[in-house]
C-alpha positions as CSV (number, residue, x, y, z in Angstrom):
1,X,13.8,37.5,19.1
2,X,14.8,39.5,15.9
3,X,14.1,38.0,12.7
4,X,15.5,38.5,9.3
5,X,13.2,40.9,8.0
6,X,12.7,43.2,11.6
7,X,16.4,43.6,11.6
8,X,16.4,45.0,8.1
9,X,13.3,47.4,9.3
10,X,15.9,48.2,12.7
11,X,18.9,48.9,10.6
12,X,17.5,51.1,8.0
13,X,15.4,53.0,10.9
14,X,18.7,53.2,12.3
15,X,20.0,54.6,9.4
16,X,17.5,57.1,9.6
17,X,17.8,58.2,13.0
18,X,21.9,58.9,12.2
19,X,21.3,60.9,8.9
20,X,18.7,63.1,11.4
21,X,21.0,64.0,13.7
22,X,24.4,64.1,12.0
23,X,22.0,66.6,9.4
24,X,20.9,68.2,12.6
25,X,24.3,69.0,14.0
26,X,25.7,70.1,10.5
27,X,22.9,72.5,10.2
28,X,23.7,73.9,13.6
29,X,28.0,73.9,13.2
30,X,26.4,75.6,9.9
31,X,24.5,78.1,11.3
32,X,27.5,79.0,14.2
33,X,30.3,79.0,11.0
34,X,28.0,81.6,8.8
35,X,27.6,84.2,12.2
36,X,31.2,84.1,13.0
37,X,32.4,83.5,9.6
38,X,34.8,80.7,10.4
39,X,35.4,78.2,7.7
40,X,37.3,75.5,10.0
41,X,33.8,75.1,11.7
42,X,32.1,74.3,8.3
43,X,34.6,71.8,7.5
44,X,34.1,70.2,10.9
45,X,30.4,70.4,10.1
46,X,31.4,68.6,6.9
47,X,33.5,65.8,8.3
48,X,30.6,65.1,11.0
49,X,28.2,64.3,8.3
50,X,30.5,62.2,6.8
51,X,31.5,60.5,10.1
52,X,28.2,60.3,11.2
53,X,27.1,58.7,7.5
54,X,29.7,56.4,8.2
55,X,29.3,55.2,11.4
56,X,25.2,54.8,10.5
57,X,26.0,52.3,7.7
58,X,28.3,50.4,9.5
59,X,25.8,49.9,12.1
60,X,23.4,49.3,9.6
61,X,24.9,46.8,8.0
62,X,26.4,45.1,11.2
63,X,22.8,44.5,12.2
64,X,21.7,43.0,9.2
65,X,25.0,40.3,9.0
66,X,23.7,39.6,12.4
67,X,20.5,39.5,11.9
68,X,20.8,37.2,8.4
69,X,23.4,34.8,10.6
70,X,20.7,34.5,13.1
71,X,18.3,33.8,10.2
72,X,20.4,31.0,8.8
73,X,21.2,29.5,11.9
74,X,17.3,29.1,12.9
75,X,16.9,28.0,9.3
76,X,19.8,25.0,10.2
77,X,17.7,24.3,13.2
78,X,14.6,24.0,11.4
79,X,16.1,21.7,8.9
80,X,17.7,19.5,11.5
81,X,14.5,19.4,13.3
82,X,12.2,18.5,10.3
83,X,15.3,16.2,9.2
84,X,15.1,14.3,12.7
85,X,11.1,14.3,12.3
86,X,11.6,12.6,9.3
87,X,14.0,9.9,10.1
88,X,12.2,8.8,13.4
89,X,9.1,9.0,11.7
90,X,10.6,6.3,8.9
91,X,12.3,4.4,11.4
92,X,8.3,4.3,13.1
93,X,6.9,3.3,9.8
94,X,9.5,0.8,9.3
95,X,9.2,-0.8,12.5
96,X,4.9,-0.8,11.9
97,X,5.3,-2.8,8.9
98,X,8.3,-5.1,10.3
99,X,5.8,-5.9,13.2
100,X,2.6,-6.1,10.5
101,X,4.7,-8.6,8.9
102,X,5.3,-10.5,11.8
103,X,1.7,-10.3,12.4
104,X,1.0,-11.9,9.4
105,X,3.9,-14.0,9.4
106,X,2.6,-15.6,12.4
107,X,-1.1,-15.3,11.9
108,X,-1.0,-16.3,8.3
109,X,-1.2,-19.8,6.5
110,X,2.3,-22.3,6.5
111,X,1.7,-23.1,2.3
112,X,3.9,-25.5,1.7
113,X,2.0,-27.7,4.7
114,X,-1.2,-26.7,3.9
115,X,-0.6,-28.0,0.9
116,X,1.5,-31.6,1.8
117,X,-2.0,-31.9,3.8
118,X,-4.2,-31.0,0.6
119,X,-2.3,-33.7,-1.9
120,X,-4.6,-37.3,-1.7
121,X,-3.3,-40.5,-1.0
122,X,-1.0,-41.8,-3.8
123,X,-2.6,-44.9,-3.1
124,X,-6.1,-43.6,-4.1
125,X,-4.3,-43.1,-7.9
126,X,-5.0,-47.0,-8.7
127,X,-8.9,-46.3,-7.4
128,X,-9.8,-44.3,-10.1
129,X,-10.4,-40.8,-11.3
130,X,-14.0,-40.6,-8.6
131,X,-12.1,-41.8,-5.7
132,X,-9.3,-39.9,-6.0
133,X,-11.1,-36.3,-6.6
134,X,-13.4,-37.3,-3.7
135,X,-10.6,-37.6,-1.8
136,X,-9.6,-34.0,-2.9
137,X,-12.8,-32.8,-1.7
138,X,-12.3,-33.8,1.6
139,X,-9.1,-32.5,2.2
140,X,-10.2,-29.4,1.0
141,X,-13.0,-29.7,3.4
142,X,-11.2,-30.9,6.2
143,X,-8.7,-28.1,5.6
144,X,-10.3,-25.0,5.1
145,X,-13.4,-26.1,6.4
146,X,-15.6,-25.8,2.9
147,X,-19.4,-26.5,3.3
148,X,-19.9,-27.4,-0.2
149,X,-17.9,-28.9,-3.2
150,X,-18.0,-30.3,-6.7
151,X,-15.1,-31.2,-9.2
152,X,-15.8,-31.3,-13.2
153,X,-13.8,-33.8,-15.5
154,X,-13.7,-33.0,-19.2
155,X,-15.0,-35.9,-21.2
156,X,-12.4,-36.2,-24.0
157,X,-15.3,-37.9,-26.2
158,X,-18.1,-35.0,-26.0
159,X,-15.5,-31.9,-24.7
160,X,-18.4,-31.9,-21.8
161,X,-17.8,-31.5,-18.3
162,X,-19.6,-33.8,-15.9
163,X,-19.9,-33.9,-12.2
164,X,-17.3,-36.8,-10.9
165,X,-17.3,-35.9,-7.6
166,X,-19.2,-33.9,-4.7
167,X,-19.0,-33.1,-1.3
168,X,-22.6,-32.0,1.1
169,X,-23.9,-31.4,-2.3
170,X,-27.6,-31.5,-2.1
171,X,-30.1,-31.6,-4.8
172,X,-33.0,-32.6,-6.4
173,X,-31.2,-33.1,-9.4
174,X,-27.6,-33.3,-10.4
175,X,-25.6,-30.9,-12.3
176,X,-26.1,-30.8,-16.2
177,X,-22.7,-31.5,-18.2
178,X,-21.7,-28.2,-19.5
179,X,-19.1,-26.9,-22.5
180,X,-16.1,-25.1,-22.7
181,X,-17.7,-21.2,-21.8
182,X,-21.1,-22.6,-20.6
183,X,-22.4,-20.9,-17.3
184,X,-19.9,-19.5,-14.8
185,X,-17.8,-22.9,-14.7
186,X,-17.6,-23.3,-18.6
187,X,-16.5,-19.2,-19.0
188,X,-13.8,-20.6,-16.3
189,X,-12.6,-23.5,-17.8
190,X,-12.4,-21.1,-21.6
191,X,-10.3,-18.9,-19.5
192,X,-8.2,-21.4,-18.0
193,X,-8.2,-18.4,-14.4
194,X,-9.9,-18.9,-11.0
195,X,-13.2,-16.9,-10.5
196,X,-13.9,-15.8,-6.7
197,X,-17.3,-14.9,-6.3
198,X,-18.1,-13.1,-2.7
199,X,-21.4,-13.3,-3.6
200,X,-23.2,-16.3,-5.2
201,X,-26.0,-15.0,-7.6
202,X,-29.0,-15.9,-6.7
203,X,-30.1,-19.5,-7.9
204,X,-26.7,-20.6,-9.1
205,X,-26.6,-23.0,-5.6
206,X,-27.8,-23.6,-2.3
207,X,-25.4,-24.6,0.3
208,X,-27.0,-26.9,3.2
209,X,-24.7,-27.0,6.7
210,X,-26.1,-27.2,10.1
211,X,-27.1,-23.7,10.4
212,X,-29.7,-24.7,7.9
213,X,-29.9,-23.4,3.9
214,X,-28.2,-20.6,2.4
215,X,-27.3,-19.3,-0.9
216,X,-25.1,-16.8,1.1
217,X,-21.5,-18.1,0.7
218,X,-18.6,-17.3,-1.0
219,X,-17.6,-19.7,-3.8
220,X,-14.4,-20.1,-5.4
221,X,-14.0,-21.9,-9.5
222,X,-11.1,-23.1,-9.9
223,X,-9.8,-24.9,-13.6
224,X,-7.2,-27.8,-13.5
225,X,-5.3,-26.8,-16.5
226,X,-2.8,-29.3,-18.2
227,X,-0.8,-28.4,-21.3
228,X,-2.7,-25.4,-21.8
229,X,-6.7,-26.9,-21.2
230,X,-8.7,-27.2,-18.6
231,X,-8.9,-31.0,-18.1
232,X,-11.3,-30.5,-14.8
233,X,-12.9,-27.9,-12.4
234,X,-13.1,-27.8,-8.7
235,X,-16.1,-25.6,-7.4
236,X,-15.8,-25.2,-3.3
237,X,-18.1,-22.8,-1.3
238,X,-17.5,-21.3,2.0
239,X,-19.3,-19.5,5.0
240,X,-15.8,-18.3,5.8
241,X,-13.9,-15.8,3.9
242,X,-11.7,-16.8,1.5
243,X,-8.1,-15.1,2.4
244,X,-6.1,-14.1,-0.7
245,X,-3.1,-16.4,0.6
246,X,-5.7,-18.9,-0.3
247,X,-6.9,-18.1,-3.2
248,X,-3.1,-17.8,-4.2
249,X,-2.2,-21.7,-3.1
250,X,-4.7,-22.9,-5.0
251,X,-3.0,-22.1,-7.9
252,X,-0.2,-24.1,-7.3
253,X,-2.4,-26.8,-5.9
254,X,-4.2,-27.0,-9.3
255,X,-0.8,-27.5,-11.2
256,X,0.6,-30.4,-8.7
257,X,-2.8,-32.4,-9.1
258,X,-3.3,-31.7,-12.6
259,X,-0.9,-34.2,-14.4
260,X,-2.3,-37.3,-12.1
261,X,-6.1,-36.8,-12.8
262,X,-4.8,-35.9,-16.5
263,X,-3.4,-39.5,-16.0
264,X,-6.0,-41.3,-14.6
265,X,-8.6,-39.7,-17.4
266,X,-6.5,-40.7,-20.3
């Protein structure tokens, strides 16, 4: 197949070869004119040259239209091609994510449930601020299958915050009541954002399940914020990892529980 550039090199060789002979045969028509001194064979000699130039760039440049047509043609079909490429590989990618969203759609969490489940018992409201953030523990536990929790109430009278309610929570001693930016639960409750830990420092708690005791859990801080302060804190740890479509509800859990236990501590 001739390309572009070997049909320039082919017409211009061409060109070459023409000039050659037409120069060949007026040197010879020349030659015959000057020995019998006639002067119609020189002009014939003349007109061949010209003829011959003629017809060599008219080859010439018939070669290179073809040869350039050719060219742009396969250029067309290169587009097309890499144009067709293109489009069935988006159409690929967008089916991938269609079915990674289906995936997930399927595979991931129903919120609004989840959370219906998580809400306690209105009737626990008229039990008191302890019962009713027990309660919440045990949701939580029964739901996402926490092995450890704790939740912090601000006391309006100190601005301390003081364990009012646990779940598998193991000690020798209970937790010291802490202020606003105090340990890792005060700096969240300053804050007033969530803190995911994947990796408990070491000391800060010991988790005790059936598989025996381990500080190596995940742990999750999240304040209960109510007109702009954190009014409690729930603490829940996890052998499990903590998906980010969890971490996200629990943002809009905090805010539908946080005007009842701001009610019930008033």
């Amino acid at each position: 197949m001739i390309n572009f550039k070997t049909g320039k090199v082919w017409a211009a060789l061409l060109l070459v070869i023409y000039l050659i002979i037409t120069l060949l045969i007026f040197a010879i028509l020349r030659g015959y004119a000057v020995v019998v001194d006639d002067k119609a064979t020189v002009l014939i000699g003349y007109f061949s040259v010209f003829l011959g130039l003629l017809i060599a760039i008219c080859l010439a440049i018939s070669i290179l239209l073809l040869t350039e047509k050719h060219h742009t043609i396969e250029k067309q079909l290169v587009i097309s091609i890499n144009l067709k490429d293109a489009e069935l590989e988006k159409l690929f990618n967008q089916q991938k994510q269609k079915e990674k969203k289906e995936e997930k759609h399927d595979s991931g969490i129903n919120k609004v449930e989840i959370l219906n489940r998580l809400m306690p018992d209105k009737k626990l409201i008229d039990s008191g601020i302890a019962i009713y953030c027990e309660d919440i523990l045990k949701r939580i536990s029964k739901e996402l299958e926490i092995v450890q929790g704790v939740v912090y109430i601000l006391n309006n009278s100190t601005l301390n915050y003081s364990l009012i309610a646990s779940y598998a929570f193991y000690s020798e001693k209970m937790p010291e009541p802490f202020c606003l930016g105090e340990g890792l639960a005060g700096q969240v409750a300053k804050s007033m954002e969530p803190l995911f830990i994947s990796s408990i420092p070491d000391d800060y708690i010991m988790v005790y399940s059936g598989l025996g005791k381990s500080s190596d859990a995940q742990m999750l801080i999240q304040p209960i914020v109510f007109q702009d302060k954190t009014i409690a804190i729930i603490e829940i740890a996890s052998f499990k990892q903590i998906e980010t479509e969890i971490l996200d509800m629990f943002k809009d859990y905090s805010r539908q529980i946080a005007e009842i236990i701001h009610k019930l501590v008033a």
